[in-house]
N, C-alpha and C positions, 0 to 999 in steps of 0.2 A: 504493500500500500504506500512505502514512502516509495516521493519522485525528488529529480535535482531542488524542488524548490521548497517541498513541504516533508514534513518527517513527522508520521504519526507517533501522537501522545498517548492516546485514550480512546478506547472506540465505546460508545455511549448506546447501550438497549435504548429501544424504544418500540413505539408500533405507530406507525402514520405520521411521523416527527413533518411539524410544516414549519416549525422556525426555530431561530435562535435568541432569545433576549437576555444578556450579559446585565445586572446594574448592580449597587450597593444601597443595601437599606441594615439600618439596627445593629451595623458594623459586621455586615454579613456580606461576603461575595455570593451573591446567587446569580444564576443562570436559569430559566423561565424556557420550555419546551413544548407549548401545544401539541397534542396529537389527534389526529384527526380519525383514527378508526380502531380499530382490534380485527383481529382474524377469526372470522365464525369456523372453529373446525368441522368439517364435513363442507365446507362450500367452496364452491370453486373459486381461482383468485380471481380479480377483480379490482382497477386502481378506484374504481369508484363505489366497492361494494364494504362487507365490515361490520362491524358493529360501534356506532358512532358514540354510544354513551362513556364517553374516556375522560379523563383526567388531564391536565396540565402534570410534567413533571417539573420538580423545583431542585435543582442541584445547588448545593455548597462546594465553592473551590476552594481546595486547601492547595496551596503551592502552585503547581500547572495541571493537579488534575480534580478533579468532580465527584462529589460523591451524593448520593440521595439525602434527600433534606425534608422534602414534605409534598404534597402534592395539593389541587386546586380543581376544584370537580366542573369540570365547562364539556358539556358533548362540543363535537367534532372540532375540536379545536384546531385553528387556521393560522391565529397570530397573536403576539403578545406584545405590547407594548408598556414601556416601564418610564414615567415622567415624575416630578416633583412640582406645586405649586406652597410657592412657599418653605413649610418646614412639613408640607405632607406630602405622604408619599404614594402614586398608584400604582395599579398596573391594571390597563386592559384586554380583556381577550376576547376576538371571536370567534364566533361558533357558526360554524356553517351551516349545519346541520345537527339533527337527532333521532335516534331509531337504526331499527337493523333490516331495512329493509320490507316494505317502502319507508321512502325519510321524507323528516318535515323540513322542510328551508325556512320556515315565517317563524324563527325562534329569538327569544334576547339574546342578546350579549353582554356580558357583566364586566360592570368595572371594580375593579378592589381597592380598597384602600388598607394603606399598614396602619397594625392598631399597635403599633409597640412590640408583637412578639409575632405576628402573623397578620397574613392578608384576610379581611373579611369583603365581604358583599357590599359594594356602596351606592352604587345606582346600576340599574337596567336599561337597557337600550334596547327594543322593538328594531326590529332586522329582517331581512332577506337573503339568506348566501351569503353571509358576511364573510369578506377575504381579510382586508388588513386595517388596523387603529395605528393612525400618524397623528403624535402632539405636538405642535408647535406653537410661537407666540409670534405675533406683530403686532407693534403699534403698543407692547407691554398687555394683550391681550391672548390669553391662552385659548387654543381652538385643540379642539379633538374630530378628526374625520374618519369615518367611519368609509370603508369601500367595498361596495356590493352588489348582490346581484348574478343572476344565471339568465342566460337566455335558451332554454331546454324546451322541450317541444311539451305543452300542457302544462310549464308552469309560466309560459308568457303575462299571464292577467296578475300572477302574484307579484312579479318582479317590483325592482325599487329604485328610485336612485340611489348613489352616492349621497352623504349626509356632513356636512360637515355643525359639529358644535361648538359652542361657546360657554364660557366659563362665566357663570351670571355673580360669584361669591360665595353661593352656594352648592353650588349643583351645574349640571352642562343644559343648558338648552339647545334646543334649535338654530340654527342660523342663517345655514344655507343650503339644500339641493344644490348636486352637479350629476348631469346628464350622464347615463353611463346604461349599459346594457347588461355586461358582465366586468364589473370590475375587478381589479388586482390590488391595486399600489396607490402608494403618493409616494410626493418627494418635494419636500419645502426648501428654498434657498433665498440667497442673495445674491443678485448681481445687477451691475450697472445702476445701481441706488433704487433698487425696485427687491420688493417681496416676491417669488415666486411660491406658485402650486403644481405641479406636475402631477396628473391624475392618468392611471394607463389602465386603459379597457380592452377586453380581448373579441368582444363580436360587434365595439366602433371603435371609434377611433382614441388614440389617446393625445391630451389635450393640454395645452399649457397654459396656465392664472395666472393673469396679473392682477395683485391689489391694488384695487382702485376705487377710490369716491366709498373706502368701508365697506367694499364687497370684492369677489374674486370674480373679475371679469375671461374671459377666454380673449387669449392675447396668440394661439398658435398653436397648431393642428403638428404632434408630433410623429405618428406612425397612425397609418390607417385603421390595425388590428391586428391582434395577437401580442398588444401590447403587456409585461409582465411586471419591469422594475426600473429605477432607475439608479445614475448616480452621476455626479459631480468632481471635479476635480480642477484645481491649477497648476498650470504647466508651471514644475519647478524653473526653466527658462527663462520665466516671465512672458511666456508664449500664449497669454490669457485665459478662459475660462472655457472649463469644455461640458457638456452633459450628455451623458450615455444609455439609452434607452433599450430595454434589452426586450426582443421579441420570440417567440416561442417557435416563430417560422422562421425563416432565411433571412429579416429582416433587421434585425440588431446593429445600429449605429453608434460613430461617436459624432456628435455635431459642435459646432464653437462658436459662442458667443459674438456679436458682430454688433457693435457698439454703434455704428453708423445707421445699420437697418434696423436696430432694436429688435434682432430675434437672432435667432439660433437657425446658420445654418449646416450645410450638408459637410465635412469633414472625410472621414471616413467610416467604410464598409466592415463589419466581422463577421469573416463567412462559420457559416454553421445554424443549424437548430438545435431547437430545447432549452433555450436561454431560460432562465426563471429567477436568479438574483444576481445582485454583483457587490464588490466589495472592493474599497481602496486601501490599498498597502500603501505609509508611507517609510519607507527606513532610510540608513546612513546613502545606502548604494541606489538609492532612485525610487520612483513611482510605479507602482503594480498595481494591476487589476486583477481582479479571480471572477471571473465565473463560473456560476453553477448552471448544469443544464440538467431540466427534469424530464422529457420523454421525447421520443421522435415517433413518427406515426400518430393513432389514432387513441383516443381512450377505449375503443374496440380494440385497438392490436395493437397497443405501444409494444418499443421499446425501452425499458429505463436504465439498463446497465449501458452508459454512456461513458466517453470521457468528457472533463470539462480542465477548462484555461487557465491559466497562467499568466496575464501579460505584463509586458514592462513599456516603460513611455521612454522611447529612444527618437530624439530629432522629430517632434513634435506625430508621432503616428505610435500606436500599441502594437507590440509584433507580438506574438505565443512565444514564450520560453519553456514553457512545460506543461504536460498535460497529465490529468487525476481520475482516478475512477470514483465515478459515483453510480447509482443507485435511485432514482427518482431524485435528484437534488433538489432539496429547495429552499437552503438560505445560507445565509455565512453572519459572523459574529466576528470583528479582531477584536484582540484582548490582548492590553500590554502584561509585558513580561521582560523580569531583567536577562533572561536567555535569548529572548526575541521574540515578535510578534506571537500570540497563540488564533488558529483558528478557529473555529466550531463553524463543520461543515453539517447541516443537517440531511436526511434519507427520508424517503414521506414513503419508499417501497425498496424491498428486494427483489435481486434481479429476474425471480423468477412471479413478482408481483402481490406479493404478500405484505402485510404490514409491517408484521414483527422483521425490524431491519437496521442495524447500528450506524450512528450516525458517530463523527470522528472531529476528535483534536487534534490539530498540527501544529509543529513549529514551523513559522515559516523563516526559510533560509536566505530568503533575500538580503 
């Protein structure tokens, strides 16, 4: 499992693992693991079959590696996100789904808050398909967005949009609906003295916000579809600002900021499918990128034993330096470390499409 750039630490059980949340709370390293199904034994596999009533895993890190710490009862869990307002502390999860066949999509998703010694229940969120919780602030205003939604044949009339909330002092309200069919992702930034929102949908198109006049206006049309994650970076050169948009078909770009036309354009190409996250390395010896890819082919006939990337940002273009095996990939975490960078790559399938599938720590060699 190790390659030239990564050296496994730790390979992490799980069953349906769809993310990775690294934070510190109560003077604890945790690490925050959604999963999103279990293995009905006697039933055939299935990357969308299972038994969705699962747990959150909550690992303690001692030194570089993980150990069980407690767990968090959310069905199908998608994604975890871990923020602070104030001197309090959350984490949200969603839940895609629940049941073992047939499944409900129209379920909550819970946010926790830390009570001093563990996460308890702090509000409920009404949902559809919920993929992924992104917290960010502007303007000194805390927003929670919620990204959702399926567009499956018979549950067209349930669907939802995208939700973004706002933090009223007490509690998150409402704030704004963003169009979306089947969403994945955000990605909040800064650049050129502007707030960004990058919201990526997979059956439209995925779409870039700009704040404006105290709302998020669409400022620019990023990939058509099969949009899954993004990320950002500046070129250590002084070679400006770039944003990488990772598509599940042949479609995954890097694009760069253009200050003149006020958007983001075309840069470079990354050939391949299966994209589904990405993650910036920065160390002594330069700029990396990792991506994870999670299936090629169909959710009737994937394949998920894939390899996935490596890149380094050499003379303003990402070239592969190395490449990893995964397994249904579907997220990455860096975590410092006085050894070097650690990663946590997650597994959401084994490669013969099962849940039960260990997700891996690396050092990364860069």
């Amino acid at each position: 499992m190790n390659s030239a750039y990564l050296s496994l630490v730790q390979a992490l059980p799980g069953s349906g693992a769809r993310a990775a949340e690294p934070f510190l709370v109560g003077g604890l390293e945790l690490l925050a693991i959604p999963q999103l199904a279990y293995d009905i034994p006697g039933s055939p596999a299935h990357m969308n079959g299972g038994d969705s009533e699962t747990e959150v895993l909550l690992l303690r890190r001692d030194g570089d590696r993980f150990e069980p710490w407690g767990t968090l009862a959310a069905p199908g869990g998608e994604d975890a996100e871990f923020f602070r307002i104030g001197e309090r502390a959350f984490l949200a999860v969603a839940s895609i789904r629940t049941g073992a066949g047939p499944y409900e999509y129209t379920i909550p998703s819970t946010l926790f808050e830390w009570d001093g010694t563990r996460f308890v229940p702090f509000q409920a969120f009404d949902g559809f398909a919920a993929k992924q919780w992104r917290h960010f602030t502007v303007d000194g205003r805390h927003f929670l967005a919620l990204a959702q939604g399926v567009a499956l044949p018979g549950l067209g009339e349930q669907n939802r949009p995208s939700v973004i909330y706002s933090w009223d002092g007490t509690r998150f309200a409402h704030f704004q609906d963003i169009p979306s069919q089947w969403a994945y992702n955000w990605h909040a930034f800064t650049v050129g003295g502007h707030e960004w929102l990058a919201h990526a949908d997979h059956a439209g198109p995925s779409v870039l916000y700009r704040w404006h006049g105290g709302r998020f206006v669409p400022h620019q049309e990023l990939a058509t579809a099969a949009g899954r994650a993004f990320a950002t970076f500046d070129d250590p050169d002084g070679g400006g600002t770039y944003l990488m948009i990772a598509c599940i078909d042949d479609g995954s770009r890097v694009l760069r900021w253009d200050a003149t036309a006020d958007r983001f354009v075309e840069h470079q190409k990354l050939v391949g499918a299966g994209a589904r996250e990405l993650a910036v390395v920065t160390t002594d010896r330069g700029l990396y990128v990792i991506r994870v890819n999670f299936i090629e082919g169909t959710p009737a006939h994937p394949t998920a034993a894939l390899m996935s990337q490596v890149y380094r940002w050499d003379e303003g273009r990402l070239d592969v330096v190395d490449e990893f095996p995964t397994t249904g990939g579907t997220d990455l975490a860096v975590l410092e470390s006085a050894a070097g960078p650690l990663i946590v790559q997650t597994n959401a399938l084994s490669a013969d499409l099962r849940f039960a599938a260990e997700s891996r720590v690396y050092r990364f060699l860069g």
